[in-house]
C-alpha positions in Angstrom: -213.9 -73.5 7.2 -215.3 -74.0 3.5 -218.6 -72.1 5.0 -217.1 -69.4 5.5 -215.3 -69.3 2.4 -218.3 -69.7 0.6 -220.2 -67.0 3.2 -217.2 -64.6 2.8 -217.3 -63.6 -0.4 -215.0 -60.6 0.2 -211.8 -61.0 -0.9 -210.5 -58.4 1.1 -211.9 -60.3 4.2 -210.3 -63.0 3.3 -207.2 -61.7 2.4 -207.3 -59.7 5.7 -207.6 -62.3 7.7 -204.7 -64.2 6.3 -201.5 -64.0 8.6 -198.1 -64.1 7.2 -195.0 -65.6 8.7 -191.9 -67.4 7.3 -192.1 -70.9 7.3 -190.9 -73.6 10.1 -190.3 -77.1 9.6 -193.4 -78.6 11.5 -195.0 -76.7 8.2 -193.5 -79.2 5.8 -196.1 -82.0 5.5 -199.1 -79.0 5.3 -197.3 -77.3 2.8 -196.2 -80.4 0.7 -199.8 -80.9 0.5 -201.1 -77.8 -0.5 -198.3 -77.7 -3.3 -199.3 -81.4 -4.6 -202.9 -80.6 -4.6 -202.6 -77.6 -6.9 -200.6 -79.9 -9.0 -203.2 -83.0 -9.4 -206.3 -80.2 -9.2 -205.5 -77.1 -10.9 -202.0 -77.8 -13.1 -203.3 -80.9 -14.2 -205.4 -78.9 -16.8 -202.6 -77.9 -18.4 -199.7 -80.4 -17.9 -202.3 -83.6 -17.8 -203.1 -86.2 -15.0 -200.6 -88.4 -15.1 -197.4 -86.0 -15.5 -199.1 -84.4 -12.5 -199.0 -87.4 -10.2 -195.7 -88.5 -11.1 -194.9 -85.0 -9.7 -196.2 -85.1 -6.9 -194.9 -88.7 -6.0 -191.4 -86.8 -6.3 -192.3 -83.7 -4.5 -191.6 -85.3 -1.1 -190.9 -83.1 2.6 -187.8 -83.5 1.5 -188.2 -81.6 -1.4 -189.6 -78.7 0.4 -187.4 -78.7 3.0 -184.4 -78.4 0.7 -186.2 -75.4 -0.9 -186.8 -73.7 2.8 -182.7 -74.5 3.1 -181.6 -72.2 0.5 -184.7 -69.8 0.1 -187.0 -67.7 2.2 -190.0 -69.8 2.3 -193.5 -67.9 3.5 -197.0 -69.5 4.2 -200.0 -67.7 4.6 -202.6 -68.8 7.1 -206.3 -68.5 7.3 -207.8 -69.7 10.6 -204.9 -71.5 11.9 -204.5 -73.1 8.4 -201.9 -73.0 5.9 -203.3 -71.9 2.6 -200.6 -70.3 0.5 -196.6 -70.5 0.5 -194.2 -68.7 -1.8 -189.8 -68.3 -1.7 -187.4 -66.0 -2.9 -184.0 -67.0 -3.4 -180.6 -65.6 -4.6 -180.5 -66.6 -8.1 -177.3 -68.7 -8.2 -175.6 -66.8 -5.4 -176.1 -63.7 -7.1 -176.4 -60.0 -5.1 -178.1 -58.6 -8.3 -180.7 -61.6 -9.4 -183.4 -63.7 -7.6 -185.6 -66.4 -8.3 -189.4 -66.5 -6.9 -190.2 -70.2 -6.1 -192.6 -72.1 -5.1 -195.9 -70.3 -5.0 -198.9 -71.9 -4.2 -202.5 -71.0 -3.1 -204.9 -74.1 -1.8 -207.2 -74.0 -4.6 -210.1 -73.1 -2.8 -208.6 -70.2 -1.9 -208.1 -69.4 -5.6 -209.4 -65.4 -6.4 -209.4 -64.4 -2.5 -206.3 -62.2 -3.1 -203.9 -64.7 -1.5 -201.7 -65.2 -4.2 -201.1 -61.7 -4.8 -200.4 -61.1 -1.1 -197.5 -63.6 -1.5 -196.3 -61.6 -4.6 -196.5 -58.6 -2.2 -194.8 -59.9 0.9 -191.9 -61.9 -1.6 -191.4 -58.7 -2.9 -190.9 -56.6 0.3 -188.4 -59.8 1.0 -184.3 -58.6 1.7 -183.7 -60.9 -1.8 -186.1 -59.1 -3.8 -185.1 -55.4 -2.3 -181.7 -56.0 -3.4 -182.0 -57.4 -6.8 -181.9 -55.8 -10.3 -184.0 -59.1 -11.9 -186.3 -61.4 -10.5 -186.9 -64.4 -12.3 -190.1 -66.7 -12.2 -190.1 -70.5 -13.7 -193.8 -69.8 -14.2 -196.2 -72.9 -15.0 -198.3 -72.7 -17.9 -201.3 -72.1 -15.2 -199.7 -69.0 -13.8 -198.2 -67.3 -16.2 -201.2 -65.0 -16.7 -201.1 -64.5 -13.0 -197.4 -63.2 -12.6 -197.7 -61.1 -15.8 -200.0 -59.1 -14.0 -197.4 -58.0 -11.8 -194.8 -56.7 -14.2 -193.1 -60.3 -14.8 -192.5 -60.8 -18.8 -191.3 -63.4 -21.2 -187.2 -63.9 -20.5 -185.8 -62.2 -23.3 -188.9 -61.5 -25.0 -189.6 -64.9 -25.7 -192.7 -67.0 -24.8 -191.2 -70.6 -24.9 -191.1 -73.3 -22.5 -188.3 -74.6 -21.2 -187.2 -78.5 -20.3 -189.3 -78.5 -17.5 -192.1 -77.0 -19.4 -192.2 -73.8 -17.4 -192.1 -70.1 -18.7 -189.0 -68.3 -17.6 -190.3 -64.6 -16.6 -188.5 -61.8 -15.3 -189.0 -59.0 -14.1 -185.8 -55.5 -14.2 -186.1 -52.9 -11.8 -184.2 -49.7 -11.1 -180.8 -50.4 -9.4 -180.8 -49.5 -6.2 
């Protein structure tokens, strides 16, 4: 598969080729993977080593199946292999606000326009259609990334929070 990566350098082959569904359970152990090796590879740079694989020793199946219990959880496929995953919840139980969770694109994946597929399909999702505000706890590695698609400091202001994430948010029009 990394040939062919590297061979296509298209990113709208790539991202053509990459099937959409929402996630089952027999995902879990692929998709805890991919999540915990953005975390030790790519958010690492900005949250260091060590907080990175303390993480990931918490970020269990467990952990994603609890998120796939309350959220609708997507994973994108390339070849018959998972290589992105993204969820949209009700934000707190509200009809008017939701939350976009857990998005993730196996690194070498990075710039193949997968991740902005997963903004595209969470955003056609029944939670998004229906909200007013979406709300993103962004990592310092995708902020840049979300911002691109409308998503803006809470409030105006560009602070982390406890966890060390951005909270973004995006309004739209009431529906």
């Amino acid at each position: 598969m990394n040939d062919l990566i590297k061979n296509s350098k298209s990113v709208d082959y790539v991202k053509n080729c990459v099937k959409t569904r929402r996630f089952k359970k027999e995902d879990v152990k692929e998709v805890r993977n991919l999540i915990v090796k953005n975390f030790l590879e790519i958010n690492s740079r900005d949250y260091g080593l060590s907080a990175m694989e303390t993480l990931a020793k918490v970020y269990d199946e467990e952990k994603v199946l609890n998120v796939a219990s309350y959220a609708h959880m997507y994973v994108f496929e390339f070849e018959e292999k998972i290589v992105g995953t993204g969820s949209i919840s009700s934000f707190w139980g509200s009809e008017t606000e939701s939350i976009l969770l857990c998005i993730f694109v196996l690194p070498e994946f990075h710039g193949k326009g997968i991740g902005s597929k997963i903004i595209s399909t969470l955003e056609q999702d029944e939670f998004y259609v229906r909200a007013n505000r979406i709300e993103i706890p962004a990592s310092i590695t995708a902020t840049g990334f979300y911002r691109k698609f409308g998503y803006d400091y809470k409030d105006g202001v560009k602070e982390l929070d406890d966890e060390r994430h951005y909270r973004l948010e995006k309004f739209k029009e009431a529906v």
